[in-house]
C-alpha positions as semicolon CSV with decimal commas, in nm:
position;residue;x (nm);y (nm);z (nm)
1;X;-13,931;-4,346;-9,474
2;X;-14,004;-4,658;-9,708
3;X;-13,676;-4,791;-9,831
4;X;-13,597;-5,007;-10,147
5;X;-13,282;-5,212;-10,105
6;X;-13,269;-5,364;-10,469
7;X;-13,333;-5,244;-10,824
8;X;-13,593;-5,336;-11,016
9;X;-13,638;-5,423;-11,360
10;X;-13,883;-5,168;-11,529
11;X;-13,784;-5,065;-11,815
12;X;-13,691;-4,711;-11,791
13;X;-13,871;-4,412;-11,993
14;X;-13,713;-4,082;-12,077
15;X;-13,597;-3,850;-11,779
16;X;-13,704;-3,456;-11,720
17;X;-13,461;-3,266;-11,585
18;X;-13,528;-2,920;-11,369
19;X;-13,322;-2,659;-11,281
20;X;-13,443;-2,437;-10,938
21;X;-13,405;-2,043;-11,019
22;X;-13,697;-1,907;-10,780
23;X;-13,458;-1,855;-10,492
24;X;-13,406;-1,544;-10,333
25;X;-13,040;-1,530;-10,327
26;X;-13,033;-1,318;-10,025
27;X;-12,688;-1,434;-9,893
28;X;-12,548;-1,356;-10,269
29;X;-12,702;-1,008;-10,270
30;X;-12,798;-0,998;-10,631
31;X;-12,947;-1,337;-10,906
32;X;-12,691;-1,602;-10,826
33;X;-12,777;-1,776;-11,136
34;X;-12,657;-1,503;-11,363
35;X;-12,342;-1,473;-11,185
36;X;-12,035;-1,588;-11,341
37;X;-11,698;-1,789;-11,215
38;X;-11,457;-1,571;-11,453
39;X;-11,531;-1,255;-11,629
40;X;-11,726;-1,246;-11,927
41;X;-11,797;-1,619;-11,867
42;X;-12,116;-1,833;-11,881
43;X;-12,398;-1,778;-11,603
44;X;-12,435;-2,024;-11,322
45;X;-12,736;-2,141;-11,499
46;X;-12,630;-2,191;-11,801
47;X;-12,344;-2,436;-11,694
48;X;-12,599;-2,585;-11,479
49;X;-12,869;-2,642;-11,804
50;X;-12,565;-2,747;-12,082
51;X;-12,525;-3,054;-11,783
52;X;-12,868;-3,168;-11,778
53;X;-12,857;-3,158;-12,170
54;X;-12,632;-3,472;-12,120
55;X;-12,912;-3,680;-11,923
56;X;-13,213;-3,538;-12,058
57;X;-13,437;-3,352;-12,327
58;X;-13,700;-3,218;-12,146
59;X;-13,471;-3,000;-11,981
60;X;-13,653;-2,648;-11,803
61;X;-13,613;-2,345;-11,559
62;X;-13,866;-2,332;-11,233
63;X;-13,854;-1,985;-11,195
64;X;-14,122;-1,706;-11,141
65;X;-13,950;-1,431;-11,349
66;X;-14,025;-1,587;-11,671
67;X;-13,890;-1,243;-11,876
68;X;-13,505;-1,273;-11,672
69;X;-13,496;-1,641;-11,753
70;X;-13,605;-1,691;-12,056
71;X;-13,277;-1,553;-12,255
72;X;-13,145;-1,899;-12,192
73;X;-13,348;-2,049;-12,436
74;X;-13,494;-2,369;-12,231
75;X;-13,874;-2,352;-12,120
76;X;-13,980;-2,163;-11,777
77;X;-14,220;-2,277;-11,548
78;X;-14,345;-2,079;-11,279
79;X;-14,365;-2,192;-10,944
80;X;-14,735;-2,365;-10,810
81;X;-14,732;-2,282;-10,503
82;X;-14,575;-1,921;-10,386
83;X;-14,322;-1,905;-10,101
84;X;-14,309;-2,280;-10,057
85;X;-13,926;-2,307;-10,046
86;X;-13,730;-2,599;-10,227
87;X;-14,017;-2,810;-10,153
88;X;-14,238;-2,621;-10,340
89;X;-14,003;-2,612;-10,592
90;X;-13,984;-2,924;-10,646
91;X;-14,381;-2,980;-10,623
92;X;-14,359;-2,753;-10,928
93;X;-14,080;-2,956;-11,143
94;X;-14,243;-3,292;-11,083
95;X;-14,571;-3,124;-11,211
96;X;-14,474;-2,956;-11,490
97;X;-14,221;-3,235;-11,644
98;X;-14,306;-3,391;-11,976
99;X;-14,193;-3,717;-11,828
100;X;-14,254;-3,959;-11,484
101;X;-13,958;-3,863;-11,336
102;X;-13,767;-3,536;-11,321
103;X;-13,361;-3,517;-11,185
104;X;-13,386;-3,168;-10,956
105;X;-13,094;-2,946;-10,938
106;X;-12,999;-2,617;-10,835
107;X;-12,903;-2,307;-11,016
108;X;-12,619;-2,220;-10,795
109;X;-12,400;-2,581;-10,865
110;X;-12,151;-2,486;-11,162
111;X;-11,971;-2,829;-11,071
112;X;-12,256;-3,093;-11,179
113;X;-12,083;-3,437;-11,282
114;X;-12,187;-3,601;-11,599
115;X;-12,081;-3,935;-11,497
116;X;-12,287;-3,889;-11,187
117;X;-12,582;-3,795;-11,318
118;X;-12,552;-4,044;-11,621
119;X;-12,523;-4,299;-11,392
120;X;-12,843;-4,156;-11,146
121;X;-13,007;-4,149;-11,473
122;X;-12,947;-4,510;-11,588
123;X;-13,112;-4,618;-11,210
124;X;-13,404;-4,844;-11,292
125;X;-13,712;-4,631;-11,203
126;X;-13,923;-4,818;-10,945
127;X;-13,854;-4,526;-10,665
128;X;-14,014;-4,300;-10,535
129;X;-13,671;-4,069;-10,479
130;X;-13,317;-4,114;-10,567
131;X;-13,114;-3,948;-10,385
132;X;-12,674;-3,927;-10,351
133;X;-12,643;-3,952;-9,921
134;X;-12,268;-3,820;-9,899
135;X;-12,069;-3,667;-9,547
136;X;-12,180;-3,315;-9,411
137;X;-12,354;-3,083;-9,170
138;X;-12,661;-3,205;-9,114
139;X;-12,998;-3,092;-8,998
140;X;-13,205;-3,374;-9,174
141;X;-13,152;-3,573;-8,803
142;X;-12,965;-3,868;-8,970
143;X;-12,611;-3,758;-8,810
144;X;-12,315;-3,715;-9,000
145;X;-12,513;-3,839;-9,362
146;X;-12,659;-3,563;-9,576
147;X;-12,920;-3,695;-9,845
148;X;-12,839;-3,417;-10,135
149;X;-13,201;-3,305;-10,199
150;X;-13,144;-3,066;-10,476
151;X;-12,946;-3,330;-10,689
152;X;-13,191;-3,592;-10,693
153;X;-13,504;-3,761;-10,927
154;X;-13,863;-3,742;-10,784
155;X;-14,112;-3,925;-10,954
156;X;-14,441;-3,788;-11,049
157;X;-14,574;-4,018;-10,737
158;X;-14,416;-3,696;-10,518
159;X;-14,651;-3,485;-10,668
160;X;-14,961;-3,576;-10,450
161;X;-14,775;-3,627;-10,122
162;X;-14,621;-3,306;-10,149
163;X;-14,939;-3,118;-10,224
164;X;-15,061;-3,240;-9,913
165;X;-14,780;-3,180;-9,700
166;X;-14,762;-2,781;-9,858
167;X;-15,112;-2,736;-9,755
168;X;-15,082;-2,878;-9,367
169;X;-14,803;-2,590;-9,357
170;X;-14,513;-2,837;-9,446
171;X;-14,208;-2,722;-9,618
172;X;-13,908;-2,907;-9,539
173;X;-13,760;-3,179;-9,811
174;X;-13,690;-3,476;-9,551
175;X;-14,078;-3,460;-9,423
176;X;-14,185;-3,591;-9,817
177;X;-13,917;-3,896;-9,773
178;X;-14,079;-4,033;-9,497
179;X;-14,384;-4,127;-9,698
180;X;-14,231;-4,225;-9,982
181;X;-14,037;-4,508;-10,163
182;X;-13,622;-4,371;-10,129
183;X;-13,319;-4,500;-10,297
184;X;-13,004;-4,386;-10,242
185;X;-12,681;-4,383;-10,439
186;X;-12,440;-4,459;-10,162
187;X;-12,071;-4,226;-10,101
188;X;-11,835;-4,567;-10,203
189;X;-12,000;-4,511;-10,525
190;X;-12,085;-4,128;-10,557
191;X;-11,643;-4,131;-10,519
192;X;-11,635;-4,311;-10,823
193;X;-11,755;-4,017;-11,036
194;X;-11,666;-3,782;-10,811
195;X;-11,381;-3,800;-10,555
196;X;-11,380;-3,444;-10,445
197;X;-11,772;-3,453;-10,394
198;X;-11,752;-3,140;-10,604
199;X;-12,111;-3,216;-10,743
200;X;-12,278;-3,053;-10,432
201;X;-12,092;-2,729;-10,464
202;X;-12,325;-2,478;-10,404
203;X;-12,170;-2,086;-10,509
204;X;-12,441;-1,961;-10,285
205;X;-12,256;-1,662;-10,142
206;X;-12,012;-1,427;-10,242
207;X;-11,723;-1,646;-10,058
208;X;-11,860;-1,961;-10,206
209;X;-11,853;-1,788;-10,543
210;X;-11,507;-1,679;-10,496
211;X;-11,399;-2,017;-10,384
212;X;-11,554;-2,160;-10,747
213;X;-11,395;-1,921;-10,958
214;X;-11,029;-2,038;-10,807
215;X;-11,158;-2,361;-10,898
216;X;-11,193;-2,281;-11,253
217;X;-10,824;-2,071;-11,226
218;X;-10,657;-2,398;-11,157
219;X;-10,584;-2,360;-10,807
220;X;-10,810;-2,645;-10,745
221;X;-10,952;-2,910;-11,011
222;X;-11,269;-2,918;-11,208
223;X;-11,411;-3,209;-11,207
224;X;-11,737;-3,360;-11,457
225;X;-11,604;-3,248;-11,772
């Protein structure tokens, strides 16, 4: 993995933002993104897409059922490559953005912070990837540090590299940053924003879901309003 230990100074030129719905959702059972944290509430998409709204206007879906998606008003992009798991869905964001670099999210993360992403957003742009690297369970082989993946910005540099990793039979994330330029946005200051590290809350699974909505009852705290 190339590394960049300082910012640059290039002037920085408008952000895309993407938004992951092609998943499965096998361990929900049913479209996690239209799923709700309290009855009658908003999807799980569309308090995913009213956060990017905050850091970007080229905000779209990456999704291959254009007709379920397209209710929420924002732009739908099918995926490029079929079957190619978050790394394919990310090939497909990076190549379908209106801008150079595109912050990747996923559907299922109802607890986004603005100040987070406002402040990923503000990052002067001479990466390849930006990426939060917070505590957790890891199987990226970098011990107890997890880079979050699916709350980062890829550059439209990616784009190439990942093409060629999909078609050797590649599909995991962490094989891309080892050929390309990574910065990350360190825990001390991820806290800042976000002390509960809410951000990477991913209402995945019926439990996790569960978990959210309490959340959102007040028997824990939302954070990034």
């Amino acid at each position: 993995m190339k590394s960049i230990d300082q910012p640059g100074v290039r002037e920085r030129e408008g952000l895309s933002a993407a938004v992951l719905a092609g998943g499965k959702s096998q361990r929900m059972g049913s479209d996690k993104a239209l799923m709700s944290l309290v009855a009658g509430g908003p999807a799980l998409l569309s308090l995913v897409l009213a956060r990017l709204e905050t850091v970007s206007n080229d905000v779209f879906i990456v999704a291959n059922d254009y007709d379920r998606y397209d209710q929420f008003g924002y732009r739908v992009v099918a995926d490029v490559h079929a079957d190619a798991g978050p790394l394919g869905g990310i090939h497909s964001a990076v190549s379908k953005a209106r801008q150079q670099h595109t912050l990747v999210v996923a559907c299922d993360m109802p607890f986004l912070n603005r100040g987070l992403l406002q402040r990923m957003a503000e990052e002067p742009r001479d990466y390849d990837v930006l990426v939060p690297e917070i505590p957790g369970e890891s199987r990226q082989g970098r011990g107890e540090m997890v880079y979050q993946t699916l709350h980062a910005i890829y550059g439209r540099t990616c784009q190439s590299v990942i093409e060629a990793r999909i078609a050797s039979g590649a599909r995991q994330v962490m094989g891309l940053f080892e050929d390309v330029q990574v910065r990350t946005i360190d825990l001390s200051e991820v806290l800042q924003f976000d002390p509960e590290l809410l951000s990477f809350f991913n209402a995945n699974t019926p439990e996790a879901l569960h978990a959210a909505s309490r959340i959102v009852a007040g028997e824990g705290r939302l954070t990034g309003e």
